[in-house]
N, C-alpha and C positions, 0 to 999 in steps of 0.2 A: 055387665060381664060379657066380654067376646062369645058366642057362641062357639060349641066344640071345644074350644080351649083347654086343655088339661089346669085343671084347678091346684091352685101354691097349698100344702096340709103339713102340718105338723110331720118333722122327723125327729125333734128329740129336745128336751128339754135341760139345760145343764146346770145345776145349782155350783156352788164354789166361790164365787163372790158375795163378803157379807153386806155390802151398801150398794147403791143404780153404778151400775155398769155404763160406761161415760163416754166409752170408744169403741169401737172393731177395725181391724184391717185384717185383709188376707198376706199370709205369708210364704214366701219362697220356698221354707221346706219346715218342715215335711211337707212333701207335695200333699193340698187338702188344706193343710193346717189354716188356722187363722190367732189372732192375739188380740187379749178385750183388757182394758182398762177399767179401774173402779175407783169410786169415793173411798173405798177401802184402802187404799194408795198401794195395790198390788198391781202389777201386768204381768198375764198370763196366757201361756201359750198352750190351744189345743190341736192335739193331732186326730186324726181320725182315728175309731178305734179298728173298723175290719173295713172291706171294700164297700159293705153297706150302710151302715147307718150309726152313730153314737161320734162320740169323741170323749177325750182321755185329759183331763191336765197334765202336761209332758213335764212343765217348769214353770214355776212360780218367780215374778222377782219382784225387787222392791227396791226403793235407794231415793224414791219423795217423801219428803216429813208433810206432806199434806193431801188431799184429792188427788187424783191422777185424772187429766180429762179430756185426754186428744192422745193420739197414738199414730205412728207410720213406719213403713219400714224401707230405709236405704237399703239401695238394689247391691249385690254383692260385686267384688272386689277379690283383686288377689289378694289383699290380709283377709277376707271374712268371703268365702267361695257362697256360704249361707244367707251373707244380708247381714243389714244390723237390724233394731227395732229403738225407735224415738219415742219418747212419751213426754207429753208435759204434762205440769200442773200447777196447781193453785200457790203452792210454793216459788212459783215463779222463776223456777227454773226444766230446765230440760236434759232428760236422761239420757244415756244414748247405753243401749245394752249387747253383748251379745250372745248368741245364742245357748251358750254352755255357762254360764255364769248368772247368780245369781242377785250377785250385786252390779253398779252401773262399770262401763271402759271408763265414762268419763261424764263431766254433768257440765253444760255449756250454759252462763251465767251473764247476765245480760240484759234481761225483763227488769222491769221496775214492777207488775203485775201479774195476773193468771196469764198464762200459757196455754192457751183453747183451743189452738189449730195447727196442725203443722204436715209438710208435705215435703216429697223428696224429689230431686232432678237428678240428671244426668251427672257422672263426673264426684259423687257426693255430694252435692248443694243439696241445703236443706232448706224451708221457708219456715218462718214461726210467727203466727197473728196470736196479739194478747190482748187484754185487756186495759194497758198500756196507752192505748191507740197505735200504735208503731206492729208495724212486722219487719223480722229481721232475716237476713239473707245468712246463710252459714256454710263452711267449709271445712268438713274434720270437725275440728275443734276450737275455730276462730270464726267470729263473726267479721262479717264480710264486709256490709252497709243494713242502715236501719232507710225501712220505707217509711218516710213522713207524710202526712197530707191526712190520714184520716181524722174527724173529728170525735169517735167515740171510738167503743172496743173493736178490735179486728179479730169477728167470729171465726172468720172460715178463708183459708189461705187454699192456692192451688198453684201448682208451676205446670206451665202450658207443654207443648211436646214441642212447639218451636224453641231454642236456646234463647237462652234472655226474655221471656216473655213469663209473667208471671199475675194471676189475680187476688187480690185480696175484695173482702167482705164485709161490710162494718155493722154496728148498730147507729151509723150516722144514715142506715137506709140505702146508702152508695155503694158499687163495686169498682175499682181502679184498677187498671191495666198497665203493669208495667215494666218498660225494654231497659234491660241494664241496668237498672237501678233509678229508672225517673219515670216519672208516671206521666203515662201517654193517651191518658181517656179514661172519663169518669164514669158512669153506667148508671144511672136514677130513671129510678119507674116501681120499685119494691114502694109501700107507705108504711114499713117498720123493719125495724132491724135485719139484716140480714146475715141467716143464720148456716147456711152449707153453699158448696159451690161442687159443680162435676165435668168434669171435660169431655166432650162426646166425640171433637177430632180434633185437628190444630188450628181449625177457623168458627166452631160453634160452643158453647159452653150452658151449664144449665148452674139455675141458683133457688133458694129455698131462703123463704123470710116468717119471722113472725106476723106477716101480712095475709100467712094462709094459703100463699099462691106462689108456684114457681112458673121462675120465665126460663125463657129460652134465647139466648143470645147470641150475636153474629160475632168477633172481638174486633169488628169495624165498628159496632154499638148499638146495631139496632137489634129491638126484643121483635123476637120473630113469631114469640107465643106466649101468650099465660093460660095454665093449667090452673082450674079451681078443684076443690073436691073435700079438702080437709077442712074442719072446720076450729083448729085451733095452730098455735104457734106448729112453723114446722122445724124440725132440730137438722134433721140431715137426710141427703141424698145420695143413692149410690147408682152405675152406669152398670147395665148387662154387658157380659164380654160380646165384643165383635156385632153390638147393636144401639140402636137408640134409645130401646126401653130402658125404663130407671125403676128403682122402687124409692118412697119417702118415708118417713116416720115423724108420729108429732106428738104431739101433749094433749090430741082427742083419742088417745092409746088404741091408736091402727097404724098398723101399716099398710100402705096403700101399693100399689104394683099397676104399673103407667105401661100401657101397649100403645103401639102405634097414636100418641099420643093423646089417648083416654084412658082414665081408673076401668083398666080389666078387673080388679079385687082388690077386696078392701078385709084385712084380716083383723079383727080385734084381740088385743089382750091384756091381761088380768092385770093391769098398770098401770097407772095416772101417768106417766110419762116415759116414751118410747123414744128413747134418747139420738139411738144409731143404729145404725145397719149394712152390713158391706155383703157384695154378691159373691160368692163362689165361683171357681173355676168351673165347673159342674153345673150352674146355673143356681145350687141351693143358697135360698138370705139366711144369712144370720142377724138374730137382732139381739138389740141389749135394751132394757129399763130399767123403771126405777126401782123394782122389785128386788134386783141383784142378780135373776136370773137370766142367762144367756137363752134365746130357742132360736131352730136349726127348724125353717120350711123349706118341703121340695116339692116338685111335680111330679119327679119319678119316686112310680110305685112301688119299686125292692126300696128305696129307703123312707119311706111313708111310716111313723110311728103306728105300732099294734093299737088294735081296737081300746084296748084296756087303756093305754097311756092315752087315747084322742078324750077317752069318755071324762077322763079324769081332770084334763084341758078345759075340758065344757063345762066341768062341775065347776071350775078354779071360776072360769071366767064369769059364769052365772053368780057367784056370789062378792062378786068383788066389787069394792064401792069406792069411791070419790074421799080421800083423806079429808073430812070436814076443817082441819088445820092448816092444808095447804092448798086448799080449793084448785082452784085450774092452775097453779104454779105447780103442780106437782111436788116433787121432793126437791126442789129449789131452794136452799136457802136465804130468804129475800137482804140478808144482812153479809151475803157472800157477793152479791151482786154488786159492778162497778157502779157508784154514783157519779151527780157532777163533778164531784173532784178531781177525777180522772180524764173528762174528757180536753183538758188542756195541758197534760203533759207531755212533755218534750220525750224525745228515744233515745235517753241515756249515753249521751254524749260520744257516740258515736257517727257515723258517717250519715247525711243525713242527705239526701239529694235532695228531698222536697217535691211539692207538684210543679209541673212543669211550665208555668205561665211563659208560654213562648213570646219571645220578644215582636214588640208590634214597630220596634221601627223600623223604618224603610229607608233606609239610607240616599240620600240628596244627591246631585252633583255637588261634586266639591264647591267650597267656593270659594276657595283660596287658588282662583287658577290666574292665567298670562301667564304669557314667555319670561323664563329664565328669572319667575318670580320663585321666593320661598313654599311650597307645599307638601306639609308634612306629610311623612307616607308614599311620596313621588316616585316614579323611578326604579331602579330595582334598589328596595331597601331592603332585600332578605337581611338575612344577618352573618352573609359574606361580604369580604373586603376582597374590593377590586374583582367581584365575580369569580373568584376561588373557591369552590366547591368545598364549603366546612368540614363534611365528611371523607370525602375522596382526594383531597386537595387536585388541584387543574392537571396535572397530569399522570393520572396514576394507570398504570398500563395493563390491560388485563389480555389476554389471548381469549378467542371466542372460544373456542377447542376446552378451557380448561377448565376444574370443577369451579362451582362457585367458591367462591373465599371469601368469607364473612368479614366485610370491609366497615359495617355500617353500625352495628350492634354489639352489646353493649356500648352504650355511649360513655365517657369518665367525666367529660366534662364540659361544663354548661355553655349553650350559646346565647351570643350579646350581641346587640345592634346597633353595630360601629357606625357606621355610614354616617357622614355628616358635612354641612356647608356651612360652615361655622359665619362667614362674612353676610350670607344670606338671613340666617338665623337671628343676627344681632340685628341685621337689617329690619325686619319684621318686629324683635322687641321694641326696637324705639319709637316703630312707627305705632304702633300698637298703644304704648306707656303715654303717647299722648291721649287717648280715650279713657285710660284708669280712669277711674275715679281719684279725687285729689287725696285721699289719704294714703290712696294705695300707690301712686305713681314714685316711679322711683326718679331719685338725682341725679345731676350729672355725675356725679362720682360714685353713684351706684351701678350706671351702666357702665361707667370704668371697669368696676369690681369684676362684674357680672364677664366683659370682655374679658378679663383677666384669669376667670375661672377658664369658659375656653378656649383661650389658647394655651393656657398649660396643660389641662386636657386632651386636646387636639395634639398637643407636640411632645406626648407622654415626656412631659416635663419631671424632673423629681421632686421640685418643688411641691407644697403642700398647698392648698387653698385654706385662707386663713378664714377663723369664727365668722370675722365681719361675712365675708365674701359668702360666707354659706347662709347669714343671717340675712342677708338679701336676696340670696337665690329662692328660699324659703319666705320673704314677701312676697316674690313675683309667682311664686307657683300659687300663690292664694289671689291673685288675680281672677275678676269673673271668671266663667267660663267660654263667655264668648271671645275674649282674649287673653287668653291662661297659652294655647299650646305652644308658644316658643319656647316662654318658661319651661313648660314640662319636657322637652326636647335637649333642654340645656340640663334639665335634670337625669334623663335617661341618658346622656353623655357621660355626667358626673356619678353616677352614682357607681360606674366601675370603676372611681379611683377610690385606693384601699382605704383613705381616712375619710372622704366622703360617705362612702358606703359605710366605716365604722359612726359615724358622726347620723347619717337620717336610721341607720338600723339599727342604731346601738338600743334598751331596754328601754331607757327612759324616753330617746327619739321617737322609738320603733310604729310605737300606735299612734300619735297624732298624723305620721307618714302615713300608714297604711291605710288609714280613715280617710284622706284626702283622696288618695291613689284609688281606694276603693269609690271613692262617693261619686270618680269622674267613669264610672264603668255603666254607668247607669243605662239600660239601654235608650230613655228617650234622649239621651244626651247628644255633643256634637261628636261623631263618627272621628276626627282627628284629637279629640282629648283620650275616647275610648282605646286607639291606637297607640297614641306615645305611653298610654297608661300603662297597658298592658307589657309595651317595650319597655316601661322603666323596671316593672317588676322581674319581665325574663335576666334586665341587666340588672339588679339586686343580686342574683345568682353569683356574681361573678368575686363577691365578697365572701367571706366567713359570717360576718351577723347579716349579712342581707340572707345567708341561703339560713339561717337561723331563725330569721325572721320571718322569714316565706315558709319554712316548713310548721314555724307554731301558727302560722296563716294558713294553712294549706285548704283545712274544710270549707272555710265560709270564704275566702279567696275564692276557689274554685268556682266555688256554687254560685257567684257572682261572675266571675269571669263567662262559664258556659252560657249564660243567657245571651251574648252575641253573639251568638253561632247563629241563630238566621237569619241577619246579616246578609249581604250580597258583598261586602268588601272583602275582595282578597285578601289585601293588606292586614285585615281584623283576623282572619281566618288562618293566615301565617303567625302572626304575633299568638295566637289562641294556641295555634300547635308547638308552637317553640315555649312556649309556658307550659306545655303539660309535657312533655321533652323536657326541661328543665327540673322538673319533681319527680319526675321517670330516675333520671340519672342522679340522684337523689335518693331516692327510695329502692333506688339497687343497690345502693353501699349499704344502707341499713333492714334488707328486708322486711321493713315496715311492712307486713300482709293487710292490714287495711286502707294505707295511705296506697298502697296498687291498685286494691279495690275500685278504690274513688278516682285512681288514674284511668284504669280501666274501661271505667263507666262514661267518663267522658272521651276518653277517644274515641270509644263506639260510639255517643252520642254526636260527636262532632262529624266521624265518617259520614254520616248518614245525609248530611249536608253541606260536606266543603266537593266544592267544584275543584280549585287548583291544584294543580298539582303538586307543588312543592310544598304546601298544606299537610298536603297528603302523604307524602315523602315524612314530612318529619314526624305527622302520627305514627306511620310504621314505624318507625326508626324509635320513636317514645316506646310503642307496644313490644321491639324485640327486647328493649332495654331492660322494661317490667319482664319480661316471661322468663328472660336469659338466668339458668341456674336458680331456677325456683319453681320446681313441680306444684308445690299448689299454686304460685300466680297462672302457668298452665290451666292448669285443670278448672282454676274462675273465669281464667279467658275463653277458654271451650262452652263451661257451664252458660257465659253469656254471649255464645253464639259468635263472638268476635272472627272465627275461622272461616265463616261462611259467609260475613259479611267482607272478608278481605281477597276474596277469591278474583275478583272481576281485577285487581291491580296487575294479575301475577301476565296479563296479557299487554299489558302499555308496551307502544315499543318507544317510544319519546318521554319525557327523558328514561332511558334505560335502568338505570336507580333505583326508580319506584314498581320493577316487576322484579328484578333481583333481589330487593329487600323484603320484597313481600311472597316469595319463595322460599327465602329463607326462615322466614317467619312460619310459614304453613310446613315445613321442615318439622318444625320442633312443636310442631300443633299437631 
């Protein structure tokens, strides 16, 4: 114990919940107030009773058919000036209440398991770690994206005070770190579940395990401290305002009170299990166990409980004993507890980014080079013809003098990568079809076909390419892969003509295509198959079932495509952006609020490492498209910091494009 220190004592003890009291959080108002969750499946909200000492149940509510065992409260709002308040529970789902009502606004459905953690951001984001293994991101009343990668329960969720940055806490012993919806660093060093997390500023974080011990974290990754002192599981921690000191609470029924990085006090009470605890504005803890009862410790002396009520404390605590039926588990249910059954389930089929196994390959010198040879990717193959500015077309005229005029956003319709040397192109397959393999090499009358395809292609013929012609085109794209990319060149040509694209995107086509298209994404793969792949997909777009196709593809497409992003080829990194462009203008005809999500998450992901600029151009140009007349896409591009990360554009003076578009953008942000 600090010497001098004013000592933490009992100010009041609140009965009111009939089973362990399972959460606390402090509440926006009544100024004072706080809200505790119970096994009882009620949350309730206490006000204080006078300037000194007690508090009041204000409002009782309820609306879980099971446990209630995490609690937080969204910051308020012009509809709720008061805040809302979140609960989950064992039901597996999440309450959202507010303050004048008794029953839930609304109940956000979505766990497959308990619901154990949850935390609130900026803008309305909310985080939810389950039992599931998954934590799920929320907005209102829609889930956002589900975080995958943990392998058992996710105790303890927290969102950082930089946008987009977010931790979760598992009983896989691990904490992950993660920007926009992908996990950007794992955190091991806990040797058992880990059970609370606390934010102490935007670059240090504190955590609490059934290991007994909390660390202390940089969210670069290193543990900068561990504190011992408890001698059993620890449930949760909470941060003193406007300091470093925390208090804990554990299942050795104390609460412990951490000064300048040592137990200053260790309080005990009459509980086997001292579940949670959140600090007061005022500095007083509340805490909760397994008893049902809420108690209220402070330093200052006017709200210190009467002699009468401490002596009564002492008597409580002097005869309280160890449940011989639930020995050090406390009032744990051992048959409520996740098994291995659980630690291999998926996040309910929603958006799922995954851990972030950043791509290790290094992309080569080309080696398809020499003069006025075929090189796919060469050249300027944006996805303008004849260097005609897609969005602006070449000469559009603006006066410096005049407002901006929104030329670039919403986009309506999808762009495709014309650019082609069709004599070059055949040149190469022939040369190429001599190395097939002899099952696979094609005829002289297949390379006919094949000619045949483009140049009706090439000379937007009205003609149709016939079964045959597509049944060959369709051998030569299953060519290895070290000589596959003409073929797949001749296919991202074709697949914009209408029966072509009805013919590889149709239902029954759709997935042997998409499997192949995918399987060439690989990052250790060759850098020009990854290229035309990707162009063939942005040019699917340009169909009815290709853009059909690519939107019943969009998660695991995506989630594949994003792993070239660290890449060094422009060319990967334009074709990368014109595909999330592509589903952008897509998913603004149908305000799909989760398919944005996941647009979202990767443009921010991709910003963070495309050099080029026309890359870069057409992310923004993706991002105004999402946001355009859609306040919550807004408010999850905010939530995930995408404004602050687009600020540095708004000064390019070459090309001029990419600071006007990115003006306009922070406009409507």
């Amino acid at each position: 114990m600090a010497s001098g220190a004013a000592r933490y004592r009992l100010s009041c003890s609140l009965p009111g919940h009939e089973l362990d009291v399972r959460g606390l959080v402090c509440c926006l108002y009544p100024p004072g107030a706080f809200v505790s969750v119970s096994r009882d499946r009620t949350t309730r909200l206490w006000a204080p009773d006078s300037p000194n000492r007690g508090f009041t149940e204000m409002h009782c509510m309820s609306g879980h058919s099971n446990f209630v065992s995490c609690v937080c409260i969204i910051p308020s709002s012009d509809i709720y000036p008061h805040g809302l308040i979140a609960t989950g529970g064992n039901d597996h789902n999440i309450c959202i209440f507010s303050l004048d009502s008794p029953v839930p606004l609304y109940i956000l459905k979505g766990h497959k398991n308990t619901v154990c953690s949850l935390s609130s951001g900026k803008f309305g984001t909310l985080l939810s770690g389950s039992w599931d293994t998954t934590a799920k991101v929320w907005l209102n009343d829609k889930c956002m994206m589900t975080l995958q990668g943990h392998t058992a329960a996710v105790w303890a969720v927290k969102i950082l005070p930089e946008q987009g940055l977010m931790l979760t806490g598992s009983a896989d012993k691990t904490i992950k770190l993660w920007k926009a919806g992908r996990c950007e660093r794992t955190f091991s060093g806990h040797e058992d579940c880990v059970r609370g997390l606390a934010i102490l500023s935007e670059t240090e974080f504190l955590s609490c395990a059934n290991d007994a011990s909390i660390r202390r974290w940089q969210i670069t990754g290193e543990c900068l401290e561990v504190y011992y002192g408890h001698t059993n599981y620890i449930y949760s921690i909470s941060v003193f305002p406007n300091c470093k000191d925390f208090v804990t609470t554990a299942e050795d029924r104390s609460l412990r009170i951490w000064k300048h990085g040592e137990c200053a006090q260790t309080i005990r009470l009459p509980a086997q299990s001292i579940w949670c605890c959140c600090v007061l504005d005022n500095g007083d803890i509340v805490v909760g166990a397994s008893d049902g009862i809420i108690r209220v410790f402070t330093e200052a002396e006017d709200r210190t409980a009467s002699a009468e009520e401490i002596k009564a404390f002492e008597k409580e605590l002097s005869q309280a004993t160890i449940d011989s039926k639930t020995g050090d588990l406390g009032d744990i249910n051992v048959e409520q507890l996740p098994g291995r059954e659980h630690l291999n389930e998926s996040g309910g089929g929603r958006y799922v980014p995954g851990s972030s196994g950043s791509s290790s390959a290094v992309l080569a010198a080309d080696p398809f080079t020499g003069a006025g040879r075929y090189v796919p990717g060469s050249g300027n193959m944006g996805a303008n013809m004849a260097g005609v500015d897609p969005f602006t077309g070449s000469s559009a005229y603006r006066s410096a003098a005049s407002k901006p005029v929104n030329i670039y956003f919403p986009k309506n319709e999808a762009l495709t990568f014309d650019q082609a040397n069709p004599t070059q192109i055949l040149g190469k397959l022939k040369e190429l079809n001599a190395m097939a393999p002899e099952e696979k090499k094609l005829t002289e009358d297949d390379l006919v076909l094949l000619e045949k395809i483009l140049s009706l292609i090439c000379n937007s013929s009205s003609e149709k390419p016939t079964a045959q012609q597509l049944q060959i085109l369709w051998k030569a794209v299953n060519w290895p892969e070290d000589i596959v990319f003409p073929a797949l060149d001749i296919l991202r040509l074709s697949i914009k003509h209408p029966s072509v694209n009805e013919n590889f995107c149709s239902e029954k086509e759709g997935d042997p295509f998409n499997a192949r298209l995918t399987h060439l994404l690989n990052p250790n793969g060759k850098p020009a198959n990854q290229l035309l792949a990707l162009r063939t997909f942005c040019n699917c777009f340009a169909g009815q079932a290709g853009q059909k196709l690519m939107m019943a593809q969009r998660e695991s497409l995506m989630s594949h495509a994003i792993e070239l992003k660290s890449g060094s080829n422009k060319n990967i990194h334009i074709a990368l952006a014109t595909l999330t462009l592509n589903y952008s203008v897509c998913l603004h005809k149908d305000h799909n609020i989760e398919g944005k999500a996941q647009c979202l998450s990767v443009i921010s992901t991709i910003l963070e490492v495309v050099q080029d600029l026309e890359a870069t151009f057409r992310l923004l140009v993706a991002l105004g498209t999402l946001i355009s007349d859609d306040s919550n896409a807004v408010q999850l591009a905010k939530s995930l910091g995408v404004d602050s990360q687009i600020k540095k554009y708004a000064s390019v003076s070459e090309p001029a494009k990419v600071s006007e578009c990115c003006r306009l953008i922070l406009n409507l942000l």
